[in-house]
N, C-alpha and C positions, 0 to 999 in steps of 0.2 A: 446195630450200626449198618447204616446201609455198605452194599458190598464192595465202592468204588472207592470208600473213604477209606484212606489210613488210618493207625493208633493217634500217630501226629497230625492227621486234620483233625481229627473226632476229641483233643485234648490239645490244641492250640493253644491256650490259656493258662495252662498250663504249663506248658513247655516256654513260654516266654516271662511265665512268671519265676520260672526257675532265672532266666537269663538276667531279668530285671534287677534280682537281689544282688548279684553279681555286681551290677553297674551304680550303686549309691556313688555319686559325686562326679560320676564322668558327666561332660558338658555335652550336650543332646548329639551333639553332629557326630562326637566320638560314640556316645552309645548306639546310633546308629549302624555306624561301621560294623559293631562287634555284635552286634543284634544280625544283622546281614551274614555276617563270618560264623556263625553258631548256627544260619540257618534258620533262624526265627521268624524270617521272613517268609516263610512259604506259607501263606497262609490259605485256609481252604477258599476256594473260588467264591464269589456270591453266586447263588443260583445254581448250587453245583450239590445241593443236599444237606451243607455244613454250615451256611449261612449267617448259623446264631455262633457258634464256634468259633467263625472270624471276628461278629461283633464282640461276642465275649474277650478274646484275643487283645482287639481297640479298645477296650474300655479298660484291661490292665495296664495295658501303657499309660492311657488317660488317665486312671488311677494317681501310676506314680509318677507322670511330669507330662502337664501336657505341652510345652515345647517339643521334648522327643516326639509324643504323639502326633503331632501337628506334621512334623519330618517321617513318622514310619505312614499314618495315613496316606500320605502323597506316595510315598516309594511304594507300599502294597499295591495303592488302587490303580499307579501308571502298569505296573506288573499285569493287574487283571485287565485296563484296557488295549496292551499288548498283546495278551492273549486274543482277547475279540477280537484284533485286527488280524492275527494269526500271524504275530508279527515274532522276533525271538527278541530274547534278552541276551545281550553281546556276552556277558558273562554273569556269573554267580556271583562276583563283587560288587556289581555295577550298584552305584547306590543312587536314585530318583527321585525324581521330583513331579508333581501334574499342578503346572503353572495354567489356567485353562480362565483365569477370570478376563475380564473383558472389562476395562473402564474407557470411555471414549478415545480419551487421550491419549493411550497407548495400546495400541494393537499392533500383531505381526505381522506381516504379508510374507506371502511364500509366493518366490517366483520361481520361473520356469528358465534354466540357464540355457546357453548356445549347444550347449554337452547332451543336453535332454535330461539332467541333474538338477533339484532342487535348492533354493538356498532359505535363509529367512533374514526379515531386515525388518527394524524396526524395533521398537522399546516394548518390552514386557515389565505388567505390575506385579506387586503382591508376590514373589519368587519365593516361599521359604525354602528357609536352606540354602540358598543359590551358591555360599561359597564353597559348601563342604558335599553338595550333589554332583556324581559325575556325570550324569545324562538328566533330559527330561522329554517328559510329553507335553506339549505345547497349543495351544488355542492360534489359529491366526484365520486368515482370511488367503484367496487366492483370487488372480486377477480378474476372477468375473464375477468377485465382491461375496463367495460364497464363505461358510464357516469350515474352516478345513482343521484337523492334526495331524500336528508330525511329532516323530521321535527327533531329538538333537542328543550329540555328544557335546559338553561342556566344555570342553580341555579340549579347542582349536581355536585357531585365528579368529579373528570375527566378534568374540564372545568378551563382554565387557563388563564387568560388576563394580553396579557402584554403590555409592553410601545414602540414595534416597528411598523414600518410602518406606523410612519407619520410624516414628518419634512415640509409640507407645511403651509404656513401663510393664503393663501386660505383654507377654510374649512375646518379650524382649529376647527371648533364647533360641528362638525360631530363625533368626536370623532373616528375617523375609524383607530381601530390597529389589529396587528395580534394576533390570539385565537390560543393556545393549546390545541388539545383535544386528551386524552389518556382513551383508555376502557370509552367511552361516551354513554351512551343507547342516542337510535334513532330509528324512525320509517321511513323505505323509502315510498317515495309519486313515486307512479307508478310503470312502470318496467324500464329497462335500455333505456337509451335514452327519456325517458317521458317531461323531462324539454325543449330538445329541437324540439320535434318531436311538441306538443301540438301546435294547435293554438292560443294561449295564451302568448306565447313568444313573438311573436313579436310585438302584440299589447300591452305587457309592456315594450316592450323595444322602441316603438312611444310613450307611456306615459309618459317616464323619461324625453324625450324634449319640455314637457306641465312646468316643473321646468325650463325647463330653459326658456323658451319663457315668462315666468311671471315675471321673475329677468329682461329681458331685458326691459321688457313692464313699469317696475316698473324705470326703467333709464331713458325713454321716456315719464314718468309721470314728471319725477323730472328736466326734460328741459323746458319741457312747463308750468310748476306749476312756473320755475324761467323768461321765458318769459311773462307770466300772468303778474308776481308782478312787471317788469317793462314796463307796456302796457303804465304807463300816460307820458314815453319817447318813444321817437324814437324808437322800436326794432332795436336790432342790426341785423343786417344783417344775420353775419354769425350763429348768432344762430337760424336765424329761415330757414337756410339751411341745419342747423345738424339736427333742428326738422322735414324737409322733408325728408331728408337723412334715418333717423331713419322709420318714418313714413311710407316709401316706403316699404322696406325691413320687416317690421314686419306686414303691410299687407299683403303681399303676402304669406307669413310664418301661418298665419293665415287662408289665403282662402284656403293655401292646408291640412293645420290639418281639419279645417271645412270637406274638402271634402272628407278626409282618415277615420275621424271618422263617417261618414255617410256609405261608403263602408262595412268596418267594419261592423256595425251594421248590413246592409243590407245581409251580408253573411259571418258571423262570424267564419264560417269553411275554407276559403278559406287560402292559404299562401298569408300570409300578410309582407312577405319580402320586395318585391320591394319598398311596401307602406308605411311600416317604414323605410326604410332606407330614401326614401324621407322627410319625417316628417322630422329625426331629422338634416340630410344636410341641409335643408331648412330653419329651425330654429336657426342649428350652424352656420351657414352666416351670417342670420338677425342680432342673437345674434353680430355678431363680427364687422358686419355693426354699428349696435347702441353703440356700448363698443365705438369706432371709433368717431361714432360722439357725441355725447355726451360730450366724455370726451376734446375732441377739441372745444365742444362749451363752454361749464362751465368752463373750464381749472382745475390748480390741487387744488382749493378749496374743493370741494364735498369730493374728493381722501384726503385730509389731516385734515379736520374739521368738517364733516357729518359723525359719527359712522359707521350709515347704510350704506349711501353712497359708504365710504370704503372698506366694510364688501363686500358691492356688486361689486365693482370692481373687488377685490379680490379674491373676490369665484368664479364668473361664469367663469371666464378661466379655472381654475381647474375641474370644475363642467363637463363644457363643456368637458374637454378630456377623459369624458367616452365612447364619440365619437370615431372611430379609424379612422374618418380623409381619409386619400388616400385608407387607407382597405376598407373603406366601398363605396367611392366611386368606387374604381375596381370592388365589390361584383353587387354594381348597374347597372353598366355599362356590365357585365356580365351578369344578368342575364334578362336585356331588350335587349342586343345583341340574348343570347340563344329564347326568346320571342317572338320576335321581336315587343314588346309593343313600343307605340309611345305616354308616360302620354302627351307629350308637344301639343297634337291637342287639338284644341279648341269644 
């Protein structure tokens, strides 16, 4: 273990899956709370030597709900973007959110008050969690049209929650609507460009496919937990071909996070583009590989009579299209063309 890590970084995954068992049936925002209050959030840094330990960490939540996951993901990663900015966390309750998407029609501006104090206005999208977060880290823009963050507290004037931007039945627990924020005090984290320029971006954006790699792993529990319980027959056939089917594919999804999160660690400063875009392609496949087999092995009982089950079904599509799919694969293929890196040698 290297010598900076604690028991509690170096078993992360642990120690929340202890927490997790505890929380059967609390609604995501509460498990949050108590997941924060236990401490389970201190996750080890990315790039900090434990890298695969957090992911491990994310993908236990993902595992067991990814709503929750969707909520601790954002509250971890504003935690480690905080860090980079060398900014603090107001307190050990403080529960977060990193609202950082950008759809045209609503962006934030952060102005510059008569005080020499920040404020922010305007409409943010895609907010999970927004009612039960008491802080977030924020995407906007500042008056000479740069990409700026800031931290905000929730719970002041200014701050509006309302009931748009979400009509899907996937992650629906997420709670994710659009926020008004008019004359808001805010603190910006860095200078312009800081969110994307950072090495840190993209090793949380390879973390967010640790959620979904856990929801599929958790599919591929619940094929072979129902091959188990009929071993004193015949196995059927076809399911124990969706369970290599799956098997396959989420191995492989695996050998390459293991080997992105070692990189990572080993050179924390590096552009880690290629390397998450890899992660989460690789994972989005798996992921759609196992959705695939699975549900063609179990048929639509799991889907109609398993809470969970459905809950999982239903979410990781959506979950998944944080992904941008053919963007990101052009972005890859770009920029191992420009490279001329060759990941696929052995």
């Amino acid at each position: 273990m290297p010598s900076h890590l604690s028991p509690a970084d170096a078993d992360a995954a642990g120690h929340l899956r202890a927490q997790l068992n505890d929380l059967a049936g609390q609604p995501p925002a509460t498990a949050l709370q108590r997941l924060i209050a236990a401490g389970a959030d201190r996750l080890p840094l990315p790039g900090h030597g434990a890298t695969l330990a957090r992911w491990r960490a994310l993908a236990a939540v993902g595992a067991r709900d990814l709503s929750l996951a969707k909520l601790f993901e954002g509250h971890t990663d504003a935690l480690a973007i905080l860090h980079e900015a060398g900014a603090s966390r107001p307190d050990d309750a403080s529960a977060w959110g990193t609202w950082c998407a950008e759809p045209p029609d609503a962006r934030l501006r952060l102005d510059l008050t008569d005080a020499g104090g920040f404020v922010l206005n305007g409409r943010k999208a895609w907010c999970s969690g927004a009612r039960s977060v008491s802080h977030a880290v924020v995407s906007c823009w500042n008056l000479d049209g740069e990409p700026m963050l800031a931290a905000v507290a929730l719970r002041q004037p200014g701050v509006r929650m309302t009931d748009d931007g979400w009509q899907a039945v996937g992650m629906r627990d997420s709670a994710s609507f659009d926020v008004q924020f008019d004359n808001v005090a805010a603190v910006p984290l860095g200078g312009p460009n800081f969110y994307v320029r950072r090495a840190g971006f993209w090793h949380g954006g390879a973390g967010v496919a640790a959620c979904w790699f856990g929801a599929a792993t958790a599919l591929a529990d619940a094929l072979s937990v129902a091959l188990h319980a009929r071993s004193a027959a015949q196995p059927d056939p076809h399911r124990l071909a969706g369970l290599g089917e799956a098997a396959v594919a989420l191995q492989g999804a695996a050998a390459v996070m293991r080997e992105t999160a070692a990189a990572i660690d080993r050179a924390p400063g590096d552009d880690a583009m290629a390397a998450a875009l890899s992660v989460r392609l690789c994972v989005e496949a798996a992921a759609n590989v196992t959705l695939g087999a699975v549900g063609r092995a179990l048929g639509p009982g799991p889907m109609c009579k398993d809470a969970a089950m459905a809950r999982r079904f239903a979410d990781l599509p959506v979950f998944m299209r944080q992904s941008h799919a053919e963007r990101d694969l052009e972005a890859l293929g770009r920029r191992l063309a420009e490279t001329m890196e060759q990941p696929w040698t052995l």
